[in-house]
VMD Tcl script that builds the backbone (N, CA, C; Angstrom):
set m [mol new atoms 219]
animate dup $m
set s [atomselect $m all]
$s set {name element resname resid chain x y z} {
  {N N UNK 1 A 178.744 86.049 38.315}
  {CA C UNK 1 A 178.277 84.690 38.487}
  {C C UNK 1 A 177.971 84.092 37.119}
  {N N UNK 2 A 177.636 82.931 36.918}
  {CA C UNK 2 A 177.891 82.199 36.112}
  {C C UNK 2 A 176.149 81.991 35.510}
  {N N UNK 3 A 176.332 81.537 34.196}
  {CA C UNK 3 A 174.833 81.220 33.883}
  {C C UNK 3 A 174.167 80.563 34.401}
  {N N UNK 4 A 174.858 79.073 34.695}
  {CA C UNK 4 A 174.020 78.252 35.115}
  {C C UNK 4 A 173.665 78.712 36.824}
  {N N UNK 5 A 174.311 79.314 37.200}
  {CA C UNK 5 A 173.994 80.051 38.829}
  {C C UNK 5 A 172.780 81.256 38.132}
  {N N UNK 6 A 172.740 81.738 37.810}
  {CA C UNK 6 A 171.385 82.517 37.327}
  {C C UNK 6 A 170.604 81.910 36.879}
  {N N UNK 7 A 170.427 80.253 35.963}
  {CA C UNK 7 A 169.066 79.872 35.829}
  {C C UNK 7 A 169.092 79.153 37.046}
  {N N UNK 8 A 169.732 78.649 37.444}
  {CA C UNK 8 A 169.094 77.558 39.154}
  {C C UNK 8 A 168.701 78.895 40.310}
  {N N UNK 9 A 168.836 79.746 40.398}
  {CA C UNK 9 A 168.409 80.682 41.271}
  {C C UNK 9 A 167.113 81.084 40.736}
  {N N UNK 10 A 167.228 81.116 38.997}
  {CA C UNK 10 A 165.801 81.623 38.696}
  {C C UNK 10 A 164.234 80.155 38.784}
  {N N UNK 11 A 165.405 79.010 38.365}
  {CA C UNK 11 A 164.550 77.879 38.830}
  {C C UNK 11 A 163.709 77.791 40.515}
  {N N UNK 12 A 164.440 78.496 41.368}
  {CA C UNK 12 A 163.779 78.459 42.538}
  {C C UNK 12 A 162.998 79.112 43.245}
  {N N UNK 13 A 162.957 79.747 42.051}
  {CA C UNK 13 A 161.136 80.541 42.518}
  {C C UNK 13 A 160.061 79.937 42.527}
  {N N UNK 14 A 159.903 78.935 41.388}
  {CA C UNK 14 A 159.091 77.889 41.431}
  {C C UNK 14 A 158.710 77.187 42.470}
  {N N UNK 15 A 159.564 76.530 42.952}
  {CA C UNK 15 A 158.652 76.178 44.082}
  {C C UNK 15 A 158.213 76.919 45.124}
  {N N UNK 16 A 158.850 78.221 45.249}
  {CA C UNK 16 A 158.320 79.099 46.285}
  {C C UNK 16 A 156.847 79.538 45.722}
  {N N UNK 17 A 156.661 80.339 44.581}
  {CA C UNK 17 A 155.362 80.454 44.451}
  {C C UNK 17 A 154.266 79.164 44.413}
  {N N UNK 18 A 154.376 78.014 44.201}
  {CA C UNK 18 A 153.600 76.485 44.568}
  {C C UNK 18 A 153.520 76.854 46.253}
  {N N UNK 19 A 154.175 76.972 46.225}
  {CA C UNK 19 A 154.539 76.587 48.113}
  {C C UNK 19 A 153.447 78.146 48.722}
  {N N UNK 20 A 153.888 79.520 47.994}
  {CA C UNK 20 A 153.091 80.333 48.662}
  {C C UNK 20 A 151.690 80.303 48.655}
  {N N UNK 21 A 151.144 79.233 47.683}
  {CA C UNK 21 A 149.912 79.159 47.192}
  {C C UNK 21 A 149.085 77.900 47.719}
  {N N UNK 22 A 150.371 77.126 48.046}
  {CA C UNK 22 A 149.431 75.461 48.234}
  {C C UNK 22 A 149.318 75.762 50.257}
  {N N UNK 23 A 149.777 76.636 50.391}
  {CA C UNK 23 A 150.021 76.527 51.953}
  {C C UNK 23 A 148.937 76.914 52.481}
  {N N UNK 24 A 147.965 77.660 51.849}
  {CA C UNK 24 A 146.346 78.254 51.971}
  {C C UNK 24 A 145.518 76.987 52.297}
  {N N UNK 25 A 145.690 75.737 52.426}
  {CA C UNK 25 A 144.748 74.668 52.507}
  {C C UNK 25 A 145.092 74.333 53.357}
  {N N UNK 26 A 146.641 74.715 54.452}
  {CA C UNK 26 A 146.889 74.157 55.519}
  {C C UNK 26 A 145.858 74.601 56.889}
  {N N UNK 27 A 145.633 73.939 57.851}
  {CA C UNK 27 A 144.574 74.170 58.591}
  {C C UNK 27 A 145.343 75.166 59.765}
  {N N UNK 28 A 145.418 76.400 59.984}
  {CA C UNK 28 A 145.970 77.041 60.553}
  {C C UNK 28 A 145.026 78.608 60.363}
  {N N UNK 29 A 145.508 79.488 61.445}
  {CA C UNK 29 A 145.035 80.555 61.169}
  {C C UNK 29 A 144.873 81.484 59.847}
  {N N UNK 30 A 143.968 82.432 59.850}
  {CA C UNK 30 A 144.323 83.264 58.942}
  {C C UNK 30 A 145.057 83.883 58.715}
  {N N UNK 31 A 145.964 84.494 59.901}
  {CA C UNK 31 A 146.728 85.294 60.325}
  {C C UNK 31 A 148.307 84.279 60.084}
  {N N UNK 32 A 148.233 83.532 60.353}
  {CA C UNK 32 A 149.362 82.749 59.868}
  {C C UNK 32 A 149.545 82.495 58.493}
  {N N UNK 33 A 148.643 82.086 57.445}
  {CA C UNK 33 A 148.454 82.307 56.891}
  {C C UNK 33 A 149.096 83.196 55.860}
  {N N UNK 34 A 148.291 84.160 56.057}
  {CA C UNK 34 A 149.405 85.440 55.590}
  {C C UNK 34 A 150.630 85.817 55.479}
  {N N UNK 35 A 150.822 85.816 56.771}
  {CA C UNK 35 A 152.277 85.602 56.719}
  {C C UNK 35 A 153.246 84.538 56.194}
  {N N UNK 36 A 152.677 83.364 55.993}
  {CA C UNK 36 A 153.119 82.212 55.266}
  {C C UNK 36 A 153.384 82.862 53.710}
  {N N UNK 37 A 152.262 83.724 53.388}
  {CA C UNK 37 A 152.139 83.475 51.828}
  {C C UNK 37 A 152.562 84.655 51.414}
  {N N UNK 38 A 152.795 85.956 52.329}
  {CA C UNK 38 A 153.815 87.575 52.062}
  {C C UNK 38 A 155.380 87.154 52.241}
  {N N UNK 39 A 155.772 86.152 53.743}
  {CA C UNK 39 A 157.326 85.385 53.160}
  {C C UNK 39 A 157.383 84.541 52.162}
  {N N UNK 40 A 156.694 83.591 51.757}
  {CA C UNK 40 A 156.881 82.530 50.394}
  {C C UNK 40 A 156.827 83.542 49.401}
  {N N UNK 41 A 155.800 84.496 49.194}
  {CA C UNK 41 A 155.725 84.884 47.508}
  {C C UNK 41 A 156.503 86.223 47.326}
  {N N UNK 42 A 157.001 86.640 48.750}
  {CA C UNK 42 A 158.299 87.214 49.025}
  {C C UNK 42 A 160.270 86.645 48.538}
  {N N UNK 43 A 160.071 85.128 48.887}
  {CA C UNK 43 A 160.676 84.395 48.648}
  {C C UNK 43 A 161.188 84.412 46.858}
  {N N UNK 44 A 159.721 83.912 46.727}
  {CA C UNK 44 A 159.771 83.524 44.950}
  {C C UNK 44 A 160.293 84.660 44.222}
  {N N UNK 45 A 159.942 85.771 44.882}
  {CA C UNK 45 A 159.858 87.495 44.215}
  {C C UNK 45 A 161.407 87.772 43.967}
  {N N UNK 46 A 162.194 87.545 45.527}
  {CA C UNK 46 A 163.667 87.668 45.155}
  {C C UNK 46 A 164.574 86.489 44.395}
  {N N UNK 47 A 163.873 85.565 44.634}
  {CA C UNK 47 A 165.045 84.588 43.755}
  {C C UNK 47 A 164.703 85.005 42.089}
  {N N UNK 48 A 163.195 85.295 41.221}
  {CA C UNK 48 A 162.722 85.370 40.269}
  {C C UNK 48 A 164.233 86.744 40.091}
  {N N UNK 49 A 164.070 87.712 40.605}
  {CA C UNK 49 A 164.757 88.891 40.268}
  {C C UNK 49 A 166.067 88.835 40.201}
  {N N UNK 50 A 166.460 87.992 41.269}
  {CA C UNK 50 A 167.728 87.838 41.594}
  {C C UNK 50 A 168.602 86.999 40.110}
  {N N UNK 51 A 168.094 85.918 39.932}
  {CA C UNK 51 A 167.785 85.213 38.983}
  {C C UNK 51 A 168.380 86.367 37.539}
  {N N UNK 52 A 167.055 87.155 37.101}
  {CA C UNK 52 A 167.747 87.799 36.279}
  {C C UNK 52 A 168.288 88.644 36.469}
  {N N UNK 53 A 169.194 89.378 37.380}
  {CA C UNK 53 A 170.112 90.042 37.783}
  {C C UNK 53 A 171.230 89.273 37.063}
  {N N UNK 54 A 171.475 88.037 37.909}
  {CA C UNK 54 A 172.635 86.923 37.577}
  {C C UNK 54 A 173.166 87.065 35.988}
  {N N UNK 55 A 171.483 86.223 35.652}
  {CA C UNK 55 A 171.653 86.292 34.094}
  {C C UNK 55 A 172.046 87.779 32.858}
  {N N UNK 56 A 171.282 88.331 33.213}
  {CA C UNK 56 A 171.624 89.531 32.535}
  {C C UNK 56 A 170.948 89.563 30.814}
  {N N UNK 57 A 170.737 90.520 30.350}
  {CA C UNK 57 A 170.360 90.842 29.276}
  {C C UNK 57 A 170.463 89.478 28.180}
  {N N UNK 58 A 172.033 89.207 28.257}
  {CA C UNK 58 A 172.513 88.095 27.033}
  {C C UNK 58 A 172.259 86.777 27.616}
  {N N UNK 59 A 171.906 86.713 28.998}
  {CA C UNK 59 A 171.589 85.341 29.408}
  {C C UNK 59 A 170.682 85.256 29.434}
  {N N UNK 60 A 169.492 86.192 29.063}
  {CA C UNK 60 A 168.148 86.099 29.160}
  {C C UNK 60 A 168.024 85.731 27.743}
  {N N UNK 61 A 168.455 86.268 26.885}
  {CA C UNK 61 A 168.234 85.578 25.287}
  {C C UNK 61 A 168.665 84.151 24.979}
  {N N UNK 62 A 169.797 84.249 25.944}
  {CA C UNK 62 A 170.161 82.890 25.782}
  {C C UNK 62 A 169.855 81.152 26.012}
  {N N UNK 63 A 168.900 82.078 27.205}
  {CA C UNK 63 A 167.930 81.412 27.804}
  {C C UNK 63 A 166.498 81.221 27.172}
  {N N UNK 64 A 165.824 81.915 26.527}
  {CA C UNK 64 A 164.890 81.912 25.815}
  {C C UNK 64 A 165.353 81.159 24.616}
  {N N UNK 65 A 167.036 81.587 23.415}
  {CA C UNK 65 A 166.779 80.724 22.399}
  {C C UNK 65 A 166.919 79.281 22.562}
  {N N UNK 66 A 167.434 78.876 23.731}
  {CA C UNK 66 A 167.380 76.967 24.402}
  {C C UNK 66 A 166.026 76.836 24.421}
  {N N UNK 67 A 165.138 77.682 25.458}
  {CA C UNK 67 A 163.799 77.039 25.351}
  {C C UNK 67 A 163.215 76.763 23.935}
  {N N UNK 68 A 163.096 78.142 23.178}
  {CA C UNK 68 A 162.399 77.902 21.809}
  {C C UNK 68 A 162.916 76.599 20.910}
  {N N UNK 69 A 164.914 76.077 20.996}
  {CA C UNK 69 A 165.253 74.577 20.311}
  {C C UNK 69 A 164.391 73.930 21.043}
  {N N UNK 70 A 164.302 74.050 21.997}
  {CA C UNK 70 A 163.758 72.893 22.814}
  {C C UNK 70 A 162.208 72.459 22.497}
  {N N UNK 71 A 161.791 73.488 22.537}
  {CA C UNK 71 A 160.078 73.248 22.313}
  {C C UNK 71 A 159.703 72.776 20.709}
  {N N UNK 72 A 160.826 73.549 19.615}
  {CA C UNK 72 A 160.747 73.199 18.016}
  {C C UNK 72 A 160.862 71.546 18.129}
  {N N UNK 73 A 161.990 71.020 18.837}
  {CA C UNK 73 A 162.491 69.478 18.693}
  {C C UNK 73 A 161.305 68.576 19.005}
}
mol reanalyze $m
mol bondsrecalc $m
mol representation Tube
mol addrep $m
């Protein structure tokens, strides 16, 4: 797979962990609950991994030296 398919897979953990976390204020059981937030941060867990699977060693550097131009500019 392709880079940009390894950072948009790794981009979508993000909202899963928001989502496993903001869902605790919803008015529902405890017990639901839980289970809301072991599938969401379940969720985030495999796309995060999956993510760098995709990418791989050289897409992970590659990915880091964009952020660091990015943050110098």
């Amino acid at each position: 797979m392709s880079f940009r398919t390894g950072v948009i897979v790794l981009a979508l953990c993000i909202p899963c962990y928001i989502a496993s976390f903001a869902q605790m204020a919803l008015p529902i059981s405890a017990t639901a609950k839980g289970v809301l937030w072991v599938v969401l941060f379940g969720m985030a867990k495999t796309f995060q991994y999956g993510g760098l699977a995709i990418l791989g060693a050289e897409g992970w550097k590659r990915l880091k030296a964009h952020l660091k131009r990015k943050k110098a500019k």
